[in-house]
N, C-alpha and C positions, 0 to 999 in steps of 0.2 A: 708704475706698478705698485709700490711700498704706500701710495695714496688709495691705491683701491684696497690692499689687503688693510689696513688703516681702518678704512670705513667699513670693512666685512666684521673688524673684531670689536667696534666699534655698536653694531647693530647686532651681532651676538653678545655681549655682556651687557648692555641696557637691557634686554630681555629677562635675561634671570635676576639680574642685581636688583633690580626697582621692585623683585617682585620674592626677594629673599629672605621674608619673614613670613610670608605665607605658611600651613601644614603641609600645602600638597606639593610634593616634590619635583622638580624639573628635568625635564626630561632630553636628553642629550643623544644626537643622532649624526652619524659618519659611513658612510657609503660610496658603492660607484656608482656612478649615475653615465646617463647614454642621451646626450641633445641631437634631437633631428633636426638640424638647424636647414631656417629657411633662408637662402642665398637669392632665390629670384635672379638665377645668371640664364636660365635657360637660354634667354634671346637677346646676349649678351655678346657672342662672336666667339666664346668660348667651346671652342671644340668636345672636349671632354667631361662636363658637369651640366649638371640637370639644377631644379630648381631646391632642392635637397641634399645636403652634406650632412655625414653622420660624427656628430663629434663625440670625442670618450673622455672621462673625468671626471668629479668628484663632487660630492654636494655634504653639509654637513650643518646643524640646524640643532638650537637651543630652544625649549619652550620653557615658560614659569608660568604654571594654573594661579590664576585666581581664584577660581570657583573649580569643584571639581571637575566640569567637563569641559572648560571656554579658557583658554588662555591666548597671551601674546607670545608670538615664535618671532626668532630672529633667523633665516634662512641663507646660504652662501654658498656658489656651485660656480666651479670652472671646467670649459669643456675644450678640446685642443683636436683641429684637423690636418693635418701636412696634406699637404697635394702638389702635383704637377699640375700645371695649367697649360695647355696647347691652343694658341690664338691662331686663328686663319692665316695668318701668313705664315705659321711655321714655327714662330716663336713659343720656348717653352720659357715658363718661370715656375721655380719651386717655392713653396714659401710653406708655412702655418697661421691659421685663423685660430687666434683664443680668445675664447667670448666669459666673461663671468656676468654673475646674478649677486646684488647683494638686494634683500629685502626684509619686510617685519611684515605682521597684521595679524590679525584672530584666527586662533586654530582650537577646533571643535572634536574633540573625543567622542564615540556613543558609548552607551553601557553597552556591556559584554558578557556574558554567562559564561564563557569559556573563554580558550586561549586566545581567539581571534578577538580585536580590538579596531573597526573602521575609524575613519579620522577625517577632516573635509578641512583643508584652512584654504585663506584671500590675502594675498600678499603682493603689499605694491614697494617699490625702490627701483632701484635703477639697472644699467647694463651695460657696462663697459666691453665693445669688441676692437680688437686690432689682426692686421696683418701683418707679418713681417716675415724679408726674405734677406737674400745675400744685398741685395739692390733697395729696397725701400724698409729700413729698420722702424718698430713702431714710434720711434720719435721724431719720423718726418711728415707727421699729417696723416699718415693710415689709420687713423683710431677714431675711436667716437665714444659719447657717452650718451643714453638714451632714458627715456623714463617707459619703465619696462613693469609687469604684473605675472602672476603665476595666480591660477585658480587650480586646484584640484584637492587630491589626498589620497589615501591608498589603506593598507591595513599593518598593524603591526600583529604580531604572532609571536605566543608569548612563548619562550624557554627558559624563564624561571622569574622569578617572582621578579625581579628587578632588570632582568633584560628581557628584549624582544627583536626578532627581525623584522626591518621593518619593508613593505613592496609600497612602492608611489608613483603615481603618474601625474603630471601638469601640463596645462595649458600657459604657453609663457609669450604672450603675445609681447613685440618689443615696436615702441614707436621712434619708429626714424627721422631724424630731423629731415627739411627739405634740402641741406646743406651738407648732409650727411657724407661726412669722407668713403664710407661701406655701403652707401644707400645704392643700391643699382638704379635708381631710378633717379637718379639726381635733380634738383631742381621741384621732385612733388614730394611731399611726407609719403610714406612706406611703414604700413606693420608687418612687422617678418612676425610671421606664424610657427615660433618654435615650438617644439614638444618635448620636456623631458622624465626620462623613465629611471628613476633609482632601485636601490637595494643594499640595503645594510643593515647595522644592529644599532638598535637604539635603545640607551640606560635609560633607567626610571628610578 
């Protein structure tokens, strides 16, 4: 864990730091955020879960402008599901899946005449998910690291000169290794098709 938050803070301060003599200010963002994580367990023997779990938790993101509308963002998001799991023979296991996102790349501003401000960035890094329960802790082989992207962007809305809330949505496709400790399909590479949806305030 202390290796990924490591690399999260790691990829938010190269962001604004390299970019800290610039005039245009950087822009700083903290929110909850909601990942529709894709499990692909449907046809798994798993009684009670579909091919979709909702997980809840936090995304939080530094940008430093180059140019007025085009900068580098450094991005970081962790999402957490507790479940019961009921197997065909009767067995239950409870456990939690927590998946984070660390990543950077170019984030695009448009001009705006009012308070609304759209935003589009492309962001590639990676994706650390594990599971762990009473019976398998994530340092017994339940974990994985993947090389993951997020395409989107959303709008921020301004309430006053210097803050805004900000709404986002992404596309967070994540590629699974074929060896994959979480891959359900083990043995072939697997893109789980996340999706996730923020909301917070972000300085300027």
């Amino acid at each position: 864990m202390h290796k990924i938050i490591l690399a999260a803070i790691l990829v938010l301060c190269s962001t604004t730091l390299g970019l800290a003599q610039n005039k245009d200010k950087p822009e700083v963002f903290a929110g909850f955020s909601i990942d529709s994580i894709d499990t692909g367990l449907a046809n798994s023997g798993i009684q009670n879960t579909g091919n979709r779990e909702t997980g809840l938790g936090f995304e939080t993101s530094a940008t430093g402008f180059f140019w007025n509308k085009l900068g580098i963002e450094g991005d970081f998001d962790g999402h957490f599901k507790s479940k019961t799991l009921t197997f065909t023979s009767g067995t239950t296991v409870s456990g939690t899946l927590s998946t984070y996102n660390f990543m950077g790349g170019p984030h695009y501003r448009f001009s705006s005449s009012n308070k609304v401000t759209p935003f589009v960035h492309a962001l590639l890094g990676g994706n650390h998910s594990s599971f762990s329960n009473s019976l398998f802790m994530s340092s017994s082989g339940n974990s994985e690291t993947d090389f993951a992207m997020k395409f989107g962007g959303g709008v921020d809305v301004g309430m006053t000169k210097r803050m805004a809330v900000r709404l986002g949505v992404d596309y967070n496709p994540i590629f699974q290794k074929a060896d994959g400790n979480l891959n359900p399909d083990f043995g072939t590479r697997r893109t789980r098709n996340d999706a996730v949806f923020s909301v917070g305030i972000v300085f300027k």
